[in-house]
Biotite code that builds the C-alpha atoms (Angstrom):
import biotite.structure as struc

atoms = struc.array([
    struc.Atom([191.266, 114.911, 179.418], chain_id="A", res_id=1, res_name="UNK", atom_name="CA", element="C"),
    struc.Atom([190.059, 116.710, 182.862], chain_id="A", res_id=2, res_name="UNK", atom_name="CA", element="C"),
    struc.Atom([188.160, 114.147, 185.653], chain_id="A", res_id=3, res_name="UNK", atom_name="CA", element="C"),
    struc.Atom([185.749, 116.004, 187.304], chain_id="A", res_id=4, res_name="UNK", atom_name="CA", element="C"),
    struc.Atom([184.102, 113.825, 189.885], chain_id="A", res_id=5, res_name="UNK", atom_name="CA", element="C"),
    struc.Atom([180.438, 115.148, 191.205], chain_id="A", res_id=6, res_name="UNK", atom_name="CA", element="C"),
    struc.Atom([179.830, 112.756, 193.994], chain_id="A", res_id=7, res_name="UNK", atom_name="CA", element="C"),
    struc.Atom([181.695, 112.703, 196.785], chain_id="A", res_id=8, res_name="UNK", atom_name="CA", element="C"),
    struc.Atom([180.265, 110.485, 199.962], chain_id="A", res_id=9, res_name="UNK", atom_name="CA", element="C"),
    struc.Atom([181.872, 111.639, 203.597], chain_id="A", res_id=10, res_name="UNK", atom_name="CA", element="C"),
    struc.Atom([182.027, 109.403, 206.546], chain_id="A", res_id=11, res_name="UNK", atom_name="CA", element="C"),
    struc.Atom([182.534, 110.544, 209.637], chain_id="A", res_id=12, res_name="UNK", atom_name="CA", element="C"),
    struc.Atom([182.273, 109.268, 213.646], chain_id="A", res_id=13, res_name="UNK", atom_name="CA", element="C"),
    struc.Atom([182.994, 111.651, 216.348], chain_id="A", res_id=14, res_name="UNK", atom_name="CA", element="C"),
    struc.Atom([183.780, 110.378, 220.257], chain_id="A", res_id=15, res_name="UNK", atom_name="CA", element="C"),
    struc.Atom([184.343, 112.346, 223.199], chain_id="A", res_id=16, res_name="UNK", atom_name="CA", element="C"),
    struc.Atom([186.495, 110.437, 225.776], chain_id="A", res_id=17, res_name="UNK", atom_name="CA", element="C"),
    struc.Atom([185.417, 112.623, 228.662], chain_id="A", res_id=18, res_name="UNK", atom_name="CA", element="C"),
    struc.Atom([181.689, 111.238, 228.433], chain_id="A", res_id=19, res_name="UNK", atom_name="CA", element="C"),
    struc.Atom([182.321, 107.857, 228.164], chain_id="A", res_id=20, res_name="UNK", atom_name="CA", element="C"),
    struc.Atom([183.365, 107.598, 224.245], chain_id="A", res_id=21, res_name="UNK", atom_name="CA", element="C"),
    struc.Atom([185.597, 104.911, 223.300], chain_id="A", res_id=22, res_name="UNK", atom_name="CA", element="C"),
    struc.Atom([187.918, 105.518, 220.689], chain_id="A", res_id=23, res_name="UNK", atom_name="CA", element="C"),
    struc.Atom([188.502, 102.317, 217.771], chain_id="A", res_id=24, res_name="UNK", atom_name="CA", element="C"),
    struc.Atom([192.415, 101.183, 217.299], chain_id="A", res_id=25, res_name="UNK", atom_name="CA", element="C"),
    struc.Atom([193.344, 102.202, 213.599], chain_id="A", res_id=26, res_name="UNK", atom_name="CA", element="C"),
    struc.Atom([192.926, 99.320, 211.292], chain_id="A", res_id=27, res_name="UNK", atom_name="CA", element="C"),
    struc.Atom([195.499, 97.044, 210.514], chain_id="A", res_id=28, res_name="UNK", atom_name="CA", element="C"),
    struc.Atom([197.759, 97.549, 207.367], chain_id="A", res_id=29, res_name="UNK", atom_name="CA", element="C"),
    struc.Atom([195.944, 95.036, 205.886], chain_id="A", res_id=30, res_name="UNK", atom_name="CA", element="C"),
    struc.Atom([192.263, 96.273, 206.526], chain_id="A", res_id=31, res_name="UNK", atom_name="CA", element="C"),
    struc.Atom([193.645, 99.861, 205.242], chain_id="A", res_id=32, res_name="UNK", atom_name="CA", element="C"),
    struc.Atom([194.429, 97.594, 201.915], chain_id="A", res_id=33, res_name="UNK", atom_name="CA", element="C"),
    struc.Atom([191.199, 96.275, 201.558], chain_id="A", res_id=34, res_name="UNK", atom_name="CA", element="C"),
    struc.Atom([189.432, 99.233, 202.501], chain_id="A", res_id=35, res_name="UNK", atom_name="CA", element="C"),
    struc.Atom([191.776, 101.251, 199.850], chain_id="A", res_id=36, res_name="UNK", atom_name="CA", element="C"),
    struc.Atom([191.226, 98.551, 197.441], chain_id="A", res_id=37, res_name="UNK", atom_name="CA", element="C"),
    struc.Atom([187.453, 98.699, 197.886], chain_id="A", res_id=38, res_name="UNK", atom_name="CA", element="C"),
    struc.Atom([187.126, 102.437, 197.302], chain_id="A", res_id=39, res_name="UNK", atom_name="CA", element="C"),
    struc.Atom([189.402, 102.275, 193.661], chain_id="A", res_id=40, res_name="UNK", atom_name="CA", element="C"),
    struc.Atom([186.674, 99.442, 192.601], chain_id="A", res_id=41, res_name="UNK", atom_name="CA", element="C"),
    struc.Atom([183.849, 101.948, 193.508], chain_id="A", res_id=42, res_name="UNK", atom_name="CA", element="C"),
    struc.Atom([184.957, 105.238, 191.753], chain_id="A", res_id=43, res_name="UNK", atom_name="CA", element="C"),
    struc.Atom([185.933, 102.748, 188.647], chain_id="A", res_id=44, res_name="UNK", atom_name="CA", element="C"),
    struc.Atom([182.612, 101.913, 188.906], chain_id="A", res_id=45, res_name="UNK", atom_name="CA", element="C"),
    struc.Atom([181.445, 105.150, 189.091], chain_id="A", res_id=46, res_name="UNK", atom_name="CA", element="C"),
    struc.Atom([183.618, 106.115, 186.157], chain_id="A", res_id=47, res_name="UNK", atom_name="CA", element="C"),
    struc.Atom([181.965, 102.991, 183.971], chain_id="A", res_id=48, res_name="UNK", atom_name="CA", element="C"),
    struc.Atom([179.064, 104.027, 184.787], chain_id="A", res_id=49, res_name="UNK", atom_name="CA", element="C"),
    struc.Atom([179.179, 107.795, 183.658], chain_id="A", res_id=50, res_name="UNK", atom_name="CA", element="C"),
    struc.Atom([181.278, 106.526, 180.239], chain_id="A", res_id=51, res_name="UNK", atom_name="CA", element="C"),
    struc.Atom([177.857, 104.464, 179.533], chain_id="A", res_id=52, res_name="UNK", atom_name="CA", element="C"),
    struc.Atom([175.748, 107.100, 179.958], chain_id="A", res_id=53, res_name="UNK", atom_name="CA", element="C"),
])
């Protein structure tokens, strides 16, 4: 049975060092986690959702 997801949502920040931009540390292993974690609950959401309708 083929997936075809239609919504994709893209994030992105941009800084430039040069003129006065401060980079963010990468998250900890455990913020990744949660952050990874979050995102599965949201498609399955998504997925519910669609099944429903």
């Amino acid at each position: 049975m083929p997936l075809i997801v239609d919504e994709v949502v893209i994030s992105v920040e941009v800084s430039n060092q040069e003129s006065g931009g401060s980079a963010t540390p990468p998250p900890a292993l455990q913020d990744r986690q949660a952050l990874v974690s979050e995102c599965v609950e949201r498609v399955l959401e998504i997925l519910r959702e669609q099944k429903e309708a």
